[in-house]
C-alpha positions in Angstrom: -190.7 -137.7 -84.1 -191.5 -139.3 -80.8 -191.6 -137.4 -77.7 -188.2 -139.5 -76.4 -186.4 -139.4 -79.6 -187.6 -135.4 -79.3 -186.4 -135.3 -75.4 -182.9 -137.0 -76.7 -182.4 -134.5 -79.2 -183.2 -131.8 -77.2 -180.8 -132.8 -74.9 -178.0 -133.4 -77.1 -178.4 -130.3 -78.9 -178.1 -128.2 -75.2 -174.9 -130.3 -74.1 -173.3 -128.9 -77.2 -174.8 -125.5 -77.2 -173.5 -125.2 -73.5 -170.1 -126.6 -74.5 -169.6 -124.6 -77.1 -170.5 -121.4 -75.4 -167.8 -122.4 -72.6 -164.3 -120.7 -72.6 -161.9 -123.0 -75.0 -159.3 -123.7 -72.4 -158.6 -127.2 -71.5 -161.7 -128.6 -72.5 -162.5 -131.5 -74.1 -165.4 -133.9 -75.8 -165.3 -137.6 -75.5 -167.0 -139.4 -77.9 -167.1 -143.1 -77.0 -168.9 -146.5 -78.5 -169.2 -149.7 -77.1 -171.6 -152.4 -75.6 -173.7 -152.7 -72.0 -174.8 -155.4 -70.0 -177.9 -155.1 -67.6 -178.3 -156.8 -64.5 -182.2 -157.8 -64.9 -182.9 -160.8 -65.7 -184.6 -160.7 -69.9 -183.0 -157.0 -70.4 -181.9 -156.4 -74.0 -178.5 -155.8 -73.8 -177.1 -153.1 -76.2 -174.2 -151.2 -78.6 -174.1 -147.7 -76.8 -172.7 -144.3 -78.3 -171.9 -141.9 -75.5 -170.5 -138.3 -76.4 -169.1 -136.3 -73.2 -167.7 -132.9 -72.5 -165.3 -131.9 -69.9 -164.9 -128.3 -68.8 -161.4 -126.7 -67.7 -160.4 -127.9 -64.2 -161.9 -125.9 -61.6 -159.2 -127.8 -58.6 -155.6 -128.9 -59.4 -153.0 -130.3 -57.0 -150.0 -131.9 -58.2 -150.6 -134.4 -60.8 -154.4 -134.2 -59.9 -157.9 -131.9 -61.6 -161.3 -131.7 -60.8 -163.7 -130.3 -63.6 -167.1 -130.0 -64.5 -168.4 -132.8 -66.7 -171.6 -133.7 -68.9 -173.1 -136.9 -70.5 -175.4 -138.0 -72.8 -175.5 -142.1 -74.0 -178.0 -143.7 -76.3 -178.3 -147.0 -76.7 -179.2 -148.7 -79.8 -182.2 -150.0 -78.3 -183.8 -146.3 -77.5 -182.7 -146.5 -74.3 -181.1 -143.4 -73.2 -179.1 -140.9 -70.3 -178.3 -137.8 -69.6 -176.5 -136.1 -66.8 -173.8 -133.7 -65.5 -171.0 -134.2 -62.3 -167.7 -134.4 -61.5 -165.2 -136.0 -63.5 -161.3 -136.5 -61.8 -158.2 -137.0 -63.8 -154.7 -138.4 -62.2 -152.3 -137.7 -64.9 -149.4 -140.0 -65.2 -146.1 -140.4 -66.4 -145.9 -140.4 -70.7 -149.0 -139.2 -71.3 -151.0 -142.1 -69.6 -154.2 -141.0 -67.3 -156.8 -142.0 -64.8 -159.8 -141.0 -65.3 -163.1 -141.2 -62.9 -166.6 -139.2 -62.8 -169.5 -139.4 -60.9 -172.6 -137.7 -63.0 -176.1 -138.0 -61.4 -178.8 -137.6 -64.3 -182.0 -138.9 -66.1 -182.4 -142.7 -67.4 -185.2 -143.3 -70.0 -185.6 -146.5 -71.1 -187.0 -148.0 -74.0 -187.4 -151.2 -73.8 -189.5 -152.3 -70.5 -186.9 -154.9 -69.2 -184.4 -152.3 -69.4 -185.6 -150.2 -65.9 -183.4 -149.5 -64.1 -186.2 -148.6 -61.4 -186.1 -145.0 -61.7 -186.0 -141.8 -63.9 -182.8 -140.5 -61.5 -179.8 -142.4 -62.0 -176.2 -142.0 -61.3 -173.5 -142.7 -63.4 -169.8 -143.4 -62.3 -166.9 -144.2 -64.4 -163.5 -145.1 -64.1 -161.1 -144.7 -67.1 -157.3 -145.9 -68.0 -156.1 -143.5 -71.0 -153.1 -142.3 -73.6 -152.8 -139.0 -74.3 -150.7 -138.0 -77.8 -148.2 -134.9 -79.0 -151.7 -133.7 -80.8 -153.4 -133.2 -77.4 -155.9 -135.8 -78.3 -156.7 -139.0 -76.3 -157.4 -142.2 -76.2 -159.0 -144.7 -73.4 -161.1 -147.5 -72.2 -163.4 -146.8 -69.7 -166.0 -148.6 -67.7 -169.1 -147.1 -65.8 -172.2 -148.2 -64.5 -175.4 -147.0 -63.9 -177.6 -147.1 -60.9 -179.7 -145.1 -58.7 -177.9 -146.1 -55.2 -181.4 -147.6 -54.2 -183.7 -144.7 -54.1 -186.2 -146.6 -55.5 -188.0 -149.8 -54.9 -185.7 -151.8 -57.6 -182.1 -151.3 -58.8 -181.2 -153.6 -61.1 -177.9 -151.5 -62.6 -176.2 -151.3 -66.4 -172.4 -151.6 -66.7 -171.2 -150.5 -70.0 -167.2 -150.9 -71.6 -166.3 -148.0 -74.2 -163.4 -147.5 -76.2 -163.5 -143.2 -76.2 -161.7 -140.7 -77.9 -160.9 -137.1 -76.7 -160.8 -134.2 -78.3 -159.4 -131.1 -77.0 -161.8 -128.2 -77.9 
C-alpha cells in the first residue's frame, strides 16, 4: 500500500468512526458518484465517488438548518479530498430540498496536471433534492473545488453527483 492510498484509507476509516460514534438523531451519510471536470488545461478528468456525513442540525429557523458536515471524494484517477464545514438545508414543500455546504479540507492529487495549486482546498456545494416516506433521499448536486487563491495557481475542479442519503 502506498502512502496516499494509506492517507485515503486512514481518512475514510476516521470519517466513519467519528460518524458512527455521533448521537443517531437526524443524521445522515450521502453517498454520491459522478464525473469532474478540471479547469487546467491537459488535466485528466475523472468518475468521482464521494461518501458524506451530516451531523444533527446545531441552528434551525423556520424551514431552515445549519449542521456539521464531513467529506471525503476519490477520484478514479487517485486523486483525492478530504474535509469538514458547514452544510445548510432549505427544506421545501413535498419533501423537495436545497442543499449547500462549504467544507475547507485537504486536496491530494495524483496525477500532476490535476493541481489544484495547493494541499488546502475548499469545497462548496449546492444541491436540489427529494426526500421519501422512508426518510431517505435523493439529489443532484454540484460543487467545486478551489483554494480561493491562497496559492500562486488556482486552476479549480467542478464535479456533478447524483447522491443518495441515508438517515443514520
Amino acid at each position: 500500500m502506498t502512502f496516499t492510498s494509506a492517507t485515503k484509507a486512514t481518512a475514510l476509516a476516521l470519517t466513519l468512526s467519528t460518524a458512527a460514534a455521533l448521537p443517531a438523531a437526524a443524521q445522515e451519510l450521502v453517498l454520491g458518484a459522478g464525473y469532474t471536470s478540471f479547469s487546467r488545461e491537459g488535466a485528466e478528468d475523472s468518475a468521482v465517488l464521494s461518501l458524506e456525513y451530516q451531523h444533527s442540525p446545531f441552528w434551525e429557523r423556520g424551514s431552515f438548518d445549519a449542521a456539521f458536515g464531513a467529506a471525503l471524494d476519490v477520484h478514479t484517477t487517485g486523486d483525492a479530498f478530504i474535509g469538514a464545514g458547514v452544510v445548510g438545508t432549505w427544506h421545501l414543500q413535498r419533501g423537495w430540498f436545497i442543499e449547500t455546504s462549504v467544507m475547507p479540507g485537504a486536496y491530494s492529487e495524483n496525477v500532476d496536471l490535476n493541481d489544484l495549486g495547493s494541499t488546502f482546498e475548499i469545497r462548496s456545494s449546492l444541491a436540489v433534492g427529494k426526500t421519501f416516506a422512508s426518510g431517505r433521499a435523493i439529489s443532484l448536486a454540484l460543487s467545486h473545488k478551489s483554494n480561493a487563491s491562497t496559492a500562486d495557481t488556482n486552476p479549480g475542479v467542478n464535479q456533478l453527483l447524483l447522491r443518495w442519503h441515508a438517515p443514520l
